[in-house]
ChimeraX commands (.cxc) that place a marker at each C-alpha (Angstrom):
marker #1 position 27.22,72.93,-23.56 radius 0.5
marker #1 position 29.72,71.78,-26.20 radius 0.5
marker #1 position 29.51,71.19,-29.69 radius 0.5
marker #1 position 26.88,67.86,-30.45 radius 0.5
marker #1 position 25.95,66.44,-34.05 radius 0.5
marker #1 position 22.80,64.79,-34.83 radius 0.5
marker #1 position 22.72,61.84,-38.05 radius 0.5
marker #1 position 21.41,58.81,-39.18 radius 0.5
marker #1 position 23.68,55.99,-39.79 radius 0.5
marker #1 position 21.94,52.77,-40.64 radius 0.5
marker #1 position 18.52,53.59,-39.62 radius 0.5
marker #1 position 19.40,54.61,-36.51 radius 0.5
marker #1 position 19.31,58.03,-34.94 radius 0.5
marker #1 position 22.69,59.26,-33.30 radius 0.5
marker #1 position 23.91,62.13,-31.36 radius 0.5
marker #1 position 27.26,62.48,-30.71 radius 0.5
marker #1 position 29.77,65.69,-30.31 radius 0.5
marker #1 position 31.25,67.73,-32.81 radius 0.5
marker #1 position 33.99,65.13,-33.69 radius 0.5
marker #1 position 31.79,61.54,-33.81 radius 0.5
marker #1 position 33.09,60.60,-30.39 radius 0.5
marker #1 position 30.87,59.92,-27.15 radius 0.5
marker #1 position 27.81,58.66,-29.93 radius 0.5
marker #1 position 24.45,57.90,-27.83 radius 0.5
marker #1 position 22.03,55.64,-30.09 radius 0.5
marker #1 position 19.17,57.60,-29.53 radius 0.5
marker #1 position 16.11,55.79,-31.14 radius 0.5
marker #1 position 16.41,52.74,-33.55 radius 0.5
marker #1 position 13.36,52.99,-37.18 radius 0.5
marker #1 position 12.05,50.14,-38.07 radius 0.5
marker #1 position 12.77,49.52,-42.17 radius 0.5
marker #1 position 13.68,46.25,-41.48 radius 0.5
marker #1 position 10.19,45.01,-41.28 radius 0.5
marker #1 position 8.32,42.34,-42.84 radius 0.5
marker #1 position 4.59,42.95,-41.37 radius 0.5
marker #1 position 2.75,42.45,-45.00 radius 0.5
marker #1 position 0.96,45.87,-45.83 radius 0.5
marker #1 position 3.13,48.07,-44.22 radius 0.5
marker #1 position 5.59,50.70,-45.90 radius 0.5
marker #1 position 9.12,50.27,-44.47 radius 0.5
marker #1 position 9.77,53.97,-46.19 radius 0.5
marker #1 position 7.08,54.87,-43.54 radius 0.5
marker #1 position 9.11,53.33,-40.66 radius 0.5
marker #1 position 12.33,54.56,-41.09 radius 0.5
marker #1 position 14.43,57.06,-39.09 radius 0.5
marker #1 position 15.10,60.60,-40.58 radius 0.5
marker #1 position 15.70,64.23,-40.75 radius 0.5
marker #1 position 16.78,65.41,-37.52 radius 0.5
marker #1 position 16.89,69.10,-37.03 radius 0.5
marker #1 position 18.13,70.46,-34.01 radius 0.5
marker #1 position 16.11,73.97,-31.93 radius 0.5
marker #1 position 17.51,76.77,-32.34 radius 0.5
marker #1 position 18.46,76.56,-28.72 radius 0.5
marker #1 position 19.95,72.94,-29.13 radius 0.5
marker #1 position 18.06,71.49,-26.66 radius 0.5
marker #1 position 15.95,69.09,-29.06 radius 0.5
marker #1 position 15.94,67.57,-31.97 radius 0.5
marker #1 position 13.25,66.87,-34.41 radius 0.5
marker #1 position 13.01,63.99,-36.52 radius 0.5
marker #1 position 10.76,61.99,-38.39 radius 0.5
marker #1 position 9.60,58.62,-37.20 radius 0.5
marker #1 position 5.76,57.94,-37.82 radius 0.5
marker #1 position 5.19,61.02,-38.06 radius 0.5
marker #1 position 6.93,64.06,-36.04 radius 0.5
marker #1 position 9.07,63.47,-32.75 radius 0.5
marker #1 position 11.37,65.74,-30.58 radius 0.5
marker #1 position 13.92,64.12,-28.48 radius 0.5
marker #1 position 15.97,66.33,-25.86 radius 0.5
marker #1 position 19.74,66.32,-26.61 radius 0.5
marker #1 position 21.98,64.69,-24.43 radius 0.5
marker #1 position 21.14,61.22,-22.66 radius 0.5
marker #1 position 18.06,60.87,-23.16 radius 0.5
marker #1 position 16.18,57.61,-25.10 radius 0.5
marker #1 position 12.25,58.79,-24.92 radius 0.5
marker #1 position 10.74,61.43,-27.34 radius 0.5
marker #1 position 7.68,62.36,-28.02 radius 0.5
marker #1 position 5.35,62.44,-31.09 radius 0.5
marker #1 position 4.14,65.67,-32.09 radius 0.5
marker #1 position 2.13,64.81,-35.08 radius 0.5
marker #1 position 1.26,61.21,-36.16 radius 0.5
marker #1 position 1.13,59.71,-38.94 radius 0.5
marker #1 position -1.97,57.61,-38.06 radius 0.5
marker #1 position -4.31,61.05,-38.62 radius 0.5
marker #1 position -5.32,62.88,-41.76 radius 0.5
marker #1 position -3.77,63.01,-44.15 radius 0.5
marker #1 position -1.42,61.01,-43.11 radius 0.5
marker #1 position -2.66,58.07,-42.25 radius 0.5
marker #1 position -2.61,57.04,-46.41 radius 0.5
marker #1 position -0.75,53.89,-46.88 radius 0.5
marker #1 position 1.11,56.75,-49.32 radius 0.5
marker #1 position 1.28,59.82,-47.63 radius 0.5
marker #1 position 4.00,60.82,-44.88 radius 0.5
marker #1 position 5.28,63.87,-43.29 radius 0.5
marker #1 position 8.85,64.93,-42.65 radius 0.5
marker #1 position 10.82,67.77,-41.07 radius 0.5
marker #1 position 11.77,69.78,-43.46 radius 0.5
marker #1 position 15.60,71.05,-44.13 radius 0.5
marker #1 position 17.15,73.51,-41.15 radius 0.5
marker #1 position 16.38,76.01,-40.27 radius 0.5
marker #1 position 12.46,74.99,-40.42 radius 0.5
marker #1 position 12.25,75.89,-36.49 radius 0.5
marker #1 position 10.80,78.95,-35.55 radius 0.5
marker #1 position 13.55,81.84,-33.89 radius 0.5
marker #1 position 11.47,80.65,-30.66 radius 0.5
marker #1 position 11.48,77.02,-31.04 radius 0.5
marker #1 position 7.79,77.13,-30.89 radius 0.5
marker #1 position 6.65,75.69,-34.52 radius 0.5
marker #1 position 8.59,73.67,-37.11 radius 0.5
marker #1 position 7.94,73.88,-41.03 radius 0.5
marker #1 position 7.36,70.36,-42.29 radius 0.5
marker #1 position 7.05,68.92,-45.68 radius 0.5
marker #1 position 4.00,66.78,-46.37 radius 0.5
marker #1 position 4.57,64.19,-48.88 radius 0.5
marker #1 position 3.35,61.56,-51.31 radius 0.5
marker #1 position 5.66,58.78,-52.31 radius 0.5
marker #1 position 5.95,60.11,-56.17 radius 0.5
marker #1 position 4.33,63.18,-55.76 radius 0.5
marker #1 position 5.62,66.45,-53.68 radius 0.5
marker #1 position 2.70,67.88,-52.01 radius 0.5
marker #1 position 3.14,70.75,-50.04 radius 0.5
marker #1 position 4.15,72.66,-46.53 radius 0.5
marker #1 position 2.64,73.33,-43.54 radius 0.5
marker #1 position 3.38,75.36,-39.89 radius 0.5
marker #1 position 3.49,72.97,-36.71 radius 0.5
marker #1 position 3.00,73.90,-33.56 radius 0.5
marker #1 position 4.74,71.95,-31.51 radius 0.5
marker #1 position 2.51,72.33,-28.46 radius 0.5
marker #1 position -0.80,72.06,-29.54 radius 0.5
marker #1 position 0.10,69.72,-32.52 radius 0.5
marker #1 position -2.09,71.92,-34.69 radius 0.5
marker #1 position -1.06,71.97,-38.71 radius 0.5
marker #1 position -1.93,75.22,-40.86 radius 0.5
marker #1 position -0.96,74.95,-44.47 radius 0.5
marker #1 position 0.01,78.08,-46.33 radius 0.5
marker #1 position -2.74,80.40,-47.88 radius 0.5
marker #1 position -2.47,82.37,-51.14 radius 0.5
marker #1 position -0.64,82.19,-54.34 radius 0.5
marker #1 position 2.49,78.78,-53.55 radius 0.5
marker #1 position 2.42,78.13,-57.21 radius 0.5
marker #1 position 5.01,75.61,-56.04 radius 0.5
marker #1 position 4.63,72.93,-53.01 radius 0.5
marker #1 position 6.82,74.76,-50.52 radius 0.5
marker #1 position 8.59,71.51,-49.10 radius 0.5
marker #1 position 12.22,72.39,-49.58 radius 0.5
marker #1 position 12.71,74.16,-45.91 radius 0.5
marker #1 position 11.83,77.65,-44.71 radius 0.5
marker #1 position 13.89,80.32,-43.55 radius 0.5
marker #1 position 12.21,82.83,-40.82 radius 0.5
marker #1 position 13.02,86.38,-40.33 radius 0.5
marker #1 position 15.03,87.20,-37.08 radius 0.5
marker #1 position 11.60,87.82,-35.09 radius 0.5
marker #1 position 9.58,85.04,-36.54 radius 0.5
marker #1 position 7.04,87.07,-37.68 radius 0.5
marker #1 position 7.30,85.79,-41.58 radius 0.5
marker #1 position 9.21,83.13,-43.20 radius 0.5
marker #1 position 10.61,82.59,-47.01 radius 0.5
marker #1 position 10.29,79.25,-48.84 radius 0.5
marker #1 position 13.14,78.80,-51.59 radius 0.5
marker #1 position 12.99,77.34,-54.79 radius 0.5
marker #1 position 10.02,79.69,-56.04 radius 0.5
marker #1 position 10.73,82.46,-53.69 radius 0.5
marker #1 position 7.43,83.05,-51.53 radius 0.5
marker #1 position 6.59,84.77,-48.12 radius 0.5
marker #1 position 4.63,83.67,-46.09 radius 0.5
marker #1 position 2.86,85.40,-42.58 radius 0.5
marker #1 position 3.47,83.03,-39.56 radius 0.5
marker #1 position 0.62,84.55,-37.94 radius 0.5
marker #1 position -2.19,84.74,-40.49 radius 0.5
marker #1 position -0.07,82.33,-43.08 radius 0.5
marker #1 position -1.19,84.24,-45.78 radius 0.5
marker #1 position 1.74,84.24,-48.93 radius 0.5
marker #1 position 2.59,85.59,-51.67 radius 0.5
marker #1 position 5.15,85.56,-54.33 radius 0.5
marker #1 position 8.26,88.04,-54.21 radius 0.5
marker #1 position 7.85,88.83,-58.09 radius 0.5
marker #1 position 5.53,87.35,-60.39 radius 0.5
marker #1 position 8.44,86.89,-62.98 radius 0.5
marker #1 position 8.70,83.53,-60.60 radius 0.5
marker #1 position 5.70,82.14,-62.28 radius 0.5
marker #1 position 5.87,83.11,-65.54 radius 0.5
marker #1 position 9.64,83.76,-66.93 radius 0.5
marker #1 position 12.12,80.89,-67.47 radius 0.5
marker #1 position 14.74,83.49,-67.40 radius 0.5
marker #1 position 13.80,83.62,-63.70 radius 0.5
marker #1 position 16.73,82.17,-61.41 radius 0.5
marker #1 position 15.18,79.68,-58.93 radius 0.5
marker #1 position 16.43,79.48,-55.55 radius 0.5
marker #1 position 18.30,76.29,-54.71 radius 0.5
marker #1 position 19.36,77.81,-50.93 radius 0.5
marker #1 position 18.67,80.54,-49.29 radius 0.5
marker #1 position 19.94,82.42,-46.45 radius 0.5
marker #1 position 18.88,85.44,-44.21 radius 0.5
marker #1 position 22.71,86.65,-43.04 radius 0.5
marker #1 position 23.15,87.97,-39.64 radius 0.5
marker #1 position 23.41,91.78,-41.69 radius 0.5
marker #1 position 20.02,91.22,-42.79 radius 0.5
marker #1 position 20.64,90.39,-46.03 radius 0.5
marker #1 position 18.47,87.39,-48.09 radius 0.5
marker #1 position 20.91,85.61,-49.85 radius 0.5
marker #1 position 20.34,82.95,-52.86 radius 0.5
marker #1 position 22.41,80.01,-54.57 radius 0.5
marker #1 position 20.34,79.97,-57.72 radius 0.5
marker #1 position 20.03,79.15,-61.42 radius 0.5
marker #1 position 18.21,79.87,-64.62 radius 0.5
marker #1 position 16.91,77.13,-65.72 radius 0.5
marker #1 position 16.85,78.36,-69.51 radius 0.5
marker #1 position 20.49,79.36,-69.87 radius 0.5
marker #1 position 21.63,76.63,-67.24 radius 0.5
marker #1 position 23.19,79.08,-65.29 radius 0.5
marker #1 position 24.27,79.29,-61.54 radius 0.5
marker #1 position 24.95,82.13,-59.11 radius 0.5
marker #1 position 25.04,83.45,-56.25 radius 0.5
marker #1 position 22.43,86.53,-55.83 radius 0.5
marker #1 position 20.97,88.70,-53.30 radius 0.5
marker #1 position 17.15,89.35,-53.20 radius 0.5
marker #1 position 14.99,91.93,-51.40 radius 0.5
marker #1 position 11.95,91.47,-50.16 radius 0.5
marker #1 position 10.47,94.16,-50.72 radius 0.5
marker #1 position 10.35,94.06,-54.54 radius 0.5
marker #1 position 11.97,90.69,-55.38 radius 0.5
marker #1 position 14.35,92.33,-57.16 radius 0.5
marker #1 position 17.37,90.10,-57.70 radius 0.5
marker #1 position 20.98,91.01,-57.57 radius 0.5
marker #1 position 23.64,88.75,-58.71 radius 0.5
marker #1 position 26.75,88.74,-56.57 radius 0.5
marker #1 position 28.91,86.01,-58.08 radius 0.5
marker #1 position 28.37,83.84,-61.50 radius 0.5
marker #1 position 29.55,80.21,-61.27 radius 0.5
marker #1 position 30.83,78.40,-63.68 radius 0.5
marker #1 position 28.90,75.11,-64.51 radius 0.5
marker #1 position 26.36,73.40,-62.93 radius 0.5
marker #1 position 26.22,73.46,-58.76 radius 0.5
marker #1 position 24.52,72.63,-56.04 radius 0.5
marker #1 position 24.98,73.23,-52.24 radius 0.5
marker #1 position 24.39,75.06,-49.08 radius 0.5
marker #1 position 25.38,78.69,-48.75 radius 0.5
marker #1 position 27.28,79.74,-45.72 radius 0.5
marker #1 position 25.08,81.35,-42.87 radius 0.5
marker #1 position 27.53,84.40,-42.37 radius 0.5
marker #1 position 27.15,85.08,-46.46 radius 0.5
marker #1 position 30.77,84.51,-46.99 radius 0.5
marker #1 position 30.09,81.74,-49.56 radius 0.5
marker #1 position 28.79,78.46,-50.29 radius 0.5
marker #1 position 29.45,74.73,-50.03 radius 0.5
marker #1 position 28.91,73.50,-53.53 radius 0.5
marker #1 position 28.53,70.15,-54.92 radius 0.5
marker #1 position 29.70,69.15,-58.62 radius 0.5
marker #1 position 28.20,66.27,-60.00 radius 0.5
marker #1 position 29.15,64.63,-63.63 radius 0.5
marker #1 position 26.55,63.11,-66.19 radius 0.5
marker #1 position 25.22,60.21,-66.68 radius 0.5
marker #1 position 25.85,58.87,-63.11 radius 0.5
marker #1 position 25.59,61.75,-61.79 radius 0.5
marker #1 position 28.20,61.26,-59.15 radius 0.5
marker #1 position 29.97,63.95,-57.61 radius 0.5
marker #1 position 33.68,64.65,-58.74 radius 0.5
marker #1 position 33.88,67.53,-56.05 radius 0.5
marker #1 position 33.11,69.31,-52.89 radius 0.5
marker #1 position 34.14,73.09,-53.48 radius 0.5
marker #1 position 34.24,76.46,-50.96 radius 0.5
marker #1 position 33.43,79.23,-53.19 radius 0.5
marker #1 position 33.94,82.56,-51.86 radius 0.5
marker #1 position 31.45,85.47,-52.25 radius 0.5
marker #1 position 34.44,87.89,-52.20 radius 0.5
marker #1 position 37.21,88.21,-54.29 radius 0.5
marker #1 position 39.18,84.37,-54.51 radius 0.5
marker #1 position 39.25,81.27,-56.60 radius 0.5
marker #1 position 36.61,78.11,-56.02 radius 0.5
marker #1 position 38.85,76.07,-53.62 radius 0.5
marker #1 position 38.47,71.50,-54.02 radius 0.5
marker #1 position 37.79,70.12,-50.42 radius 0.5
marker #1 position 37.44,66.31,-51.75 radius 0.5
marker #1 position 39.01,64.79,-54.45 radius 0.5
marker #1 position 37.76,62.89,-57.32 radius 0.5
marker #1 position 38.31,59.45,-55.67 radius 0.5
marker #1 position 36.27,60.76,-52.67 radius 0.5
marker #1 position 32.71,59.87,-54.40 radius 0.5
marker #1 position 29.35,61.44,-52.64 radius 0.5
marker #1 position 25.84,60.74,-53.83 radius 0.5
marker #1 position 24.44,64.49,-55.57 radius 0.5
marker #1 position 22.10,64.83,-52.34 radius 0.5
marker #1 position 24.29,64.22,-49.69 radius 0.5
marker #1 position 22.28,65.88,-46.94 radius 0.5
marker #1 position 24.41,68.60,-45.25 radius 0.5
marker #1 position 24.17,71.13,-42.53 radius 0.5
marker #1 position 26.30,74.17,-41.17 radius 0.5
marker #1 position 27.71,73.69,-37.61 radius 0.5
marker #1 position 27.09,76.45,-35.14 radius 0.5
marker #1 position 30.28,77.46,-33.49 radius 0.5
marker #1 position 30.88,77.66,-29.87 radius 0.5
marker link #1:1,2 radius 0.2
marker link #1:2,3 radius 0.2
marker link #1:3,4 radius 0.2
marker link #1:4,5 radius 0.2
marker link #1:5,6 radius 0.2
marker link #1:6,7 radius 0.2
marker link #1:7,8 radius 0.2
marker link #1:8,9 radius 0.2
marker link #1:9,10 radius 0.2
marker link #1:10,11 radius 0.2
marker link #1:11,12 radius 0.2
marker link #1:12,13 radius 0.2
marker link #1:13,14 radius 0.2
marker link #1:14,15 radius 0.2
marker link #1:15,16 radius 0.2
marker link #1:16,17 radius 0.2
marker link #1:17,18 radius 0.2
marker link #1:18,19 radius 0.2
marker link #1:19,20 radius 0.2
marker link #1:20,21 radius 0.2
marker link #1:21,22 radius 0.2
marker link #1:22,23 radius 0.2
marker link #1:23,24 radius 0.2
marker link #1:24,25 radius 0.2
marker link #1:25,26 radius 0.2
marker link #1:26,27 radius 0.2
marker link #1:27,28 radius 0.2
marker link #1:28,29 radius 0.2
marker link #1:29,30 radius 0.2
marker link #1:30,31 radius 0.2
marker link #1:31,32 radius 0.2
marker link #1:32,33 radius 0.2
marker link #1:33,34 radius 0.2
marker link #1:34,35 radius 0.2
marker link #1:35,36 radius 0.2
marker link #1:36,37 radius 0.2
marker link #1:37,38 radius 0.2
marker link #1:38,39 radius 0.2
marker link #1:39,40 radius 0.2
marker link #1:40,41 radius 0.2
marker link #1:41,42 radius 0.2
marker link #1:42,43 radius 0.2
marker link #1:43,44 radius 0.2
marker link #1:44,45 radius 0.2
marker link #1:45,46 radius 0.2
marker link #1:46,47 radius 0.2
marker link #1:47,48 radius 0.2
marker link #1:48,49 radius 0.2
marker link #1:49,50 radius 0.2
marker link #1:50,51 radius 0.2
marker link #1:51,52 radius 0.2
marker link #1:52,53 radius 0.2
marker link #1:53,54 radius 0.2
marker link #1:54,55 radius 0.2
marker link #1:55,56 radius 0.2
marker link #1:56,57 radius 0.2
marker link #1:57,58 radius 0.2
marker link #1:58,59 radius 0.2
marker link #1:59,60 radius 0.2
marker link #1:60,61 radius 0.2
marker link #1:61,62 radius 0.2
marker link #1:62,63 radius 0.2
marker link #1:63,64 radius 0.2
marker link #1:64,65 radius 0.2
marker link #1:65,66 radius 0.2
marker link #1:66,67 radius 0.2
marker link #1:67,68 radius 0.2
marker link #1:68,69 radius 0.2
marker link #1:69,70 radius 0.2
marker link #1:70,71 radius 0.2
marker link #1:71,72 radius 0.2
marker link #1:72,73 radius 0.2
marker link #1:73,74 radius 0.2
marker link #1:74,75 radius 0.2
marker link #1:75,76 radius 0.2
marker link #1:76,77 radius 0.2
marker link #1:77,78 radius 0.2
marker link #1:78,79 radius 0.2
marker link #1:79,80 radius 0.2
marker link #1:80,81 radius 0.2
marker link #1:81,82 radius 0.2
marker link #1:82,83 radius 0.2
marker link #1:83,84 radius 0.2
marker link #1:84,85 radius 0.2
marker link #1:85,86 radius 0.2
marker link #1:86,87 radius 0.2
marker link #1:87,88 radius 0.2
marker link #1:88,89 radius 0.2
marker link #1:89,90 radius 0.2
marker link #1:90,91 radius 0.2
marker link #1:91,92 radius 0.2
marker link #1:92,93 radius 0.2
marker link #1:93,94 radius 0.2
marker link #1:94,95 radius 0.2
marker link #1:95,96 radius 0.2
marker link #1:96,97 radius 0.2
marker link #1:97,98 radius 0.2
marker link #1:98,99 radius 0.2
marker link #1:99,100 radius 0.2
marker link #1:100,101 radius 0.2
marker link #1:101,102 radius 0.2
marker link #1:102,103 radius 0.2
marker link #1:103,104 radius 0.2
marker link #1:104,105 radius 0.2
marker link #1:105,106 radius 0.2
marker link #1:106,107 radius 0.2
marker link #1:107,108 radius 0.2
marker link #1:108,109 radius 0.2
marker link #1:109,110 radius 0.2
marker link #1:110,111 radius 0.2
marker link #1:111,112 radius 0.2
marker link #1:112,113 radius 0.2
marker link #1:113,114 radius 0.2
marker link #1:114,115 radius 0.2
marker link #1:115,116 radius 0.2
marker link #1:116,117 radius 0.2
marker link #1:117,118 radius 0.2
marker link #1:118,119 radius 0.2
marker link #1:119,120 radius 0.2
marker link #1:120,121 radius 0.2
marker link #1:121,122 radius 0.2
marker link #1:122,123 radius 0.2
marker link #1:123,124 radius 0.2
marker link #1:124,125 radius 0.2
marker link #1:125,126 radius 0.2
marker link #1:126,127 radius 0.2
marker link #1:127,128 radius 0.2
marker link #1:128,129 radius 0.2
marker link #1:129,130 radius 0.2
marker link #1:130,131 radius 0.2
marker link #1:131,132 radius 0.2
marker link #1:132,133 radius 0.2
marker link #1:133,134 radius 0.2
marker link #1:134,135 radius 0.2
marker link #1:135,136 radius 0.2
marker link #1:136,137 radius 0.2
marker link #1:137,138 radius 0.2
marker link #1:138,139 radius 0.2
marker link #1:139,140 radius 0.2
marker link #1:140,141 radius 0.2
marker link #1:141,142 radius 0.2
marker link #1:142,143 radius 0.2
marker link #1:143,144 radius 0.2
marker link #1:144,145 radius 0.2
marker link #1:145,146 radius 0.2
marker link #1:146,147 radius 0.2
marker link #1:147,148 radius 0.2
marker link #1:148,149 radius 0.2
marker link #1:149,150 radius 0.2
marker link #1:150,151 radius 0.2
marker link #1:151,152 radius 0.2
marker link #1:152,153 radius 0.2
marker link #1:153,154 radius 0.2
marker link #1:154,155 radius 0.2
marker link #1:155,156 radius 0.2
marker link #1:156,157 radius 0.2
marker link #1:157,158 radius 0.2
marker link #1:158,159 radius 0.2
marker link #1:159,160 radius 0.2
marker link #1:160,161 radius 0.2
marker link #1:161,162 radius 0.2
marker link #1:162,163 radius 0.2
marker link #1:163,164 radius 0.2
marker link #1:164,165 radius 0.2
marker link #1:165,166 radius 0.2
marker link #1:166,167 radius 0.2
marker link #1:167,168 radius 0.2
marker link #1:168,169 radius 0.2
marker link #1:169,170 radius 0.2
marker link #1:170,171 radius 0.2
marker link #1:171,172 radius 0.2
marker link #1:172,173 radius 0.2
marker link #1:173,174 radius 0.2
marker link #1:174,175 radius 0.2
marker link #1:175,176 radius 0.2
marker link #1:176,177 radius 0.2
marker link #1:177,178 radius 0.2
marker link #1:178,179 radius 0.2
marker link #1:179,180 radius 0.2
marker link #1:180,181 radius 0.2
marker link #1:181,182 radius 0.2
marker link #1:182,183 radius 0.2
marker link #1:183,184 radius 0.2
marker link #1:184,185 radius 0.2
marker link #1:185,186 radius 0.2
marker link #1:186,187 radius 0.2
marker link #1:187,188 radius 0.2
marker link #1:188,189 radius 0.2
marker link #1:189,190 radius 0.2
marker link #1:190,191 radius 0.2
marker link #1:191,192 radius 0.2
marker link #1:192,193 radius 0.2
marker link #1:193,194 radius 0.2
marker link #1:194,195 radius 0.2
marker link #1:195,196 radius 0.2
marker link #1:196,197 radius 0.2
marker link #1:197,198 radius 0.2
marker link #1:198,199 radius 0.2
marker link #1:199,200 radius 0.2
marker link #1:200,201 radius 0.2
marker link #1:201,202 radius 0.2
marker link #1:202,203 radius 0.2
marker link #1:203,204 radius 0.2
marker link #1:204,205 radius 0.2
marker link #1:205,206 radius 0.2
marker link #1:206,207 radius 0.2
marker link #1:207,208 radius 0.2
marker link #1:208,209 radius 0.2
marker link #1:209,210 radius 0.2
marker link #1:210,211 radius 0.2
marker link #1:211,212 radius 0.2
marker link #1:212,213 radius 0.2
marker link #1:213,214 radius 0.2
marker link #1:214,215 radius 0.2
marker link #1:215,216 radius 0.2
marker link #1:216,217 radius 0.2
marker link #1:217,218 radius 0.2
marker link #1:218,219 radius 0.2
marker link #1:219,220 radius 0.2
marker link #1:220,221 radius 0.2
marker link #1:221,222 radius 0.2
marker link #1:222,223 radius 0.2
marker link #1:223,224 radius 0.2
marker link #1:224,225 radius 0.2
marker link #1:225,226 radius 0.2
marker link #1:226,227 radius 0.2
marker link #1:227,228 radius 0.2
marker link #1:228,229 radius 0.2
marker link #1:229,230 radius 0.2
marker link #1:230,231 radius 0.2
marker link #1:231,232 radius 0.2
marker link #1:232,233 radius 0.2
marker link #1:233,234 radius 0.2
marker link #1:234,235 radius 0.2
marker link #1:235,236 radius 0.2
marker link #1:236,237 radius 0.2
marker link #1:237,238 radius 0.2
marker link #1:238,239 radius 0.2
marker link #1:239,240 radius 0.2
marker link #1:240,241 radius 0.2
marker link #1:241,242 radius 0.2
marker link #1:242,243 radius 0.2
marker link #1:243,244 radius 0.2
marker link #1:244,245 radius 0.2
marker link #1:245,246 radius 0.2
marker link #1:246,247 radius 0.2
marker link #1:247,248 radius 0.2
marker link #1:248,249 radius 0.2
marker link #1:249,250 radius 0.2
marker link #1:250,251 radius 0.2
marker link #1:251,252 radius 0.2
marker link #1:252,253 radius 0.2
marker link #1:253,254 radius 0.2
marker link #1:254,255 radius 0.2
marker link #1:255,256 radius 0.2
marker link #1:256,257 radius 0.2
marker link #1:257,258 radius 0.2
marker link #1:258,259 radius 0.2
marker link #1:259,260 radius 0.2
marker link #1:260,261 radius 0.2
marker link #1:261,262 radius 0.2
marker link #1:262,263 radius 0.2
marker link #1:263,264 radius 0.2
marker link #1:264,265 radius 0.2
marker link #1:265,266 radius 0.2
marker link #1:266,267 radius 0.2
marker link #1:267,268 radius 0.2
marker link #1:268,269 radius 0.2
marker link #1:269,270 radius 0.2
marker link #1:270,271 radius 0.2
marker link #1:271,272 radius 0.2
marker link #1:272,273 radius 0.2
marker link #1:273,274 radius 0.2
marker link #1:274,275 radius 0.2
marker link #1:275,276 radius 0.2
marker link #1:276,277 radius 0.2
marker link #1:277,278 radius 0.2
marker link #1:278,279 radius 0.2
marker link #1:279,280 radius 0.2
marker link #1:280,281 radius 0.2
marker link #1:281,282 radius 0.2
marker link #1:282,283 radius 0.2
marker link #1:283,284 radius 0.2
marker link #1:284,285 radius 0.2
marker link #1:285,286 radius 0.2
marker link #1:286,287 radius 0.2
marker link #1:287,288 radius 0.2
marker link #1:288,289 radius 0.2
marker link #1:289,290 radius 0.2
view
């Protein structure tokens, strides 16, 4: 099928292939408006995730819309943002960070949201529309993304590691040191590798430390792989090689670098230099490779 990219570039929705060429304006938010009453953070274009089979992409545009890749303009609302909760001058829904899809493409973890308040995150299925929020002990609102297990039957929310049944969506905490300890590292990314490992880019908040760890889920026992040096954030590779990381500088908090830092044995390698300023949340995503 080829290699296709999915981005927002001035409101706008855009697919186009692995390289930015052959771009097809897919659908066109709404920010600009001036209708008195209405949110333009409500009407814009964002998030699109792509299935794990790469035949949609989900985004968020009054609510919760797939789109099939390729040529085509009309998608199709999934969830609304004119229903409850939603329909709050104040509340909104987006798709939360890849990969949020089930393994079958069936439901999509979303992040529920209130302009100055996080709220929480919720299972959609994408055919009936139906949204089931998380039971059980979330001490945290479970918005930052979900990563399933390779048969969908559970996923993981990071930041305050939790599980979480996809069937029953009962969850739990992977140690209870997450609640209570400030020694406890707090996942910034997390990965399930393709050798079944459940990897973390993490930090303490206490000691302002950053690594690289490996947790099981059986005990929540965590494993640190690889220290870093200074405060990071980032995306760890999907293959467990590594991670992206992004270096910011106080007070403006602009980035002076985009690194590759191995897991293995190597040095933390500069992809940008200083000159090449990024805001600290760029959004970014792994490529799949043909």
């Amino acid at each position: 099928m080829g290699g296709a990219v999915a981005y927002i570039s001035d409101d706008t929705l855009i697919q186009s292939d692995a390289w930015g060429d052959n771009r097809i304006v897919k659908v066109k938010g709404e920010s600009d408006t001036q209708e008195i009453g209405v949110d333009p953070a409500k009407l814009r274009v964002e998030a699109p995730v792509f299935s794990p089979d790469g035949s949609q992409i989900a985004f968020r545009f009054k609510g919760i819309n797939l789109i099939e890749r390729g040529e085509a303009l009309q998608y199709r609302t999934v969830l609304p943002d004119t229903i409850e909760p939603f329909e709050s001058r104040l509340m909104s829904t987006f798709v939360a960070p890849t990969p949020g899809w089930s393994p079958d493409g069936t439901k999509l973890w979303i992040s529920m949201y209130s302009y100055g308040s996080i709220n929480a995150g919720a299972l959609l299925d994408l055919d009936s529309g139906e949204v089931r929020a998380p039971k059980g002990d979330m001490p945290y609102p479970p918005n930052a993304g979900a990563v399933w297990s390779s048969g969908g039957s559970f996923l993981v929310t990071p930041w305050i590691l939790t599980k979480v049944d996809a069937t029953t969506l009962e969850s739990h905490l992977l140690n209870e040191s997450w609640r209570t300890s400030p020694n406890t590292p707090l996942a910034l990314d997390l990965v399930r590798t393709d050798d079944g490992r459940w990897l973390v880019l993490a930090m303490i908040s206490e000691g302002d430390e950053f690594g690289i760890a490996e947790v099981r889920l059986d005990t929540g026992e965590v494993h640190w792989l690889k220290m870093l040096d200074g405060p990071h954030f980032g995306i760890l590779a999907p293959d467990g090689s590594g991670a992206l990381l992004k270096h910011f500088r106080e007070p403006d908090e602009q980035i002076d670098q985009l690194y590759w830092q191995p897991l293995a044995a190597g040095e933390m390698v500069a992809l940008l230099k200083d000159d090449m300023r990024l805001a600290k949340w760029p959004a970014m995503q792994w490529g799949v490779g043909e």
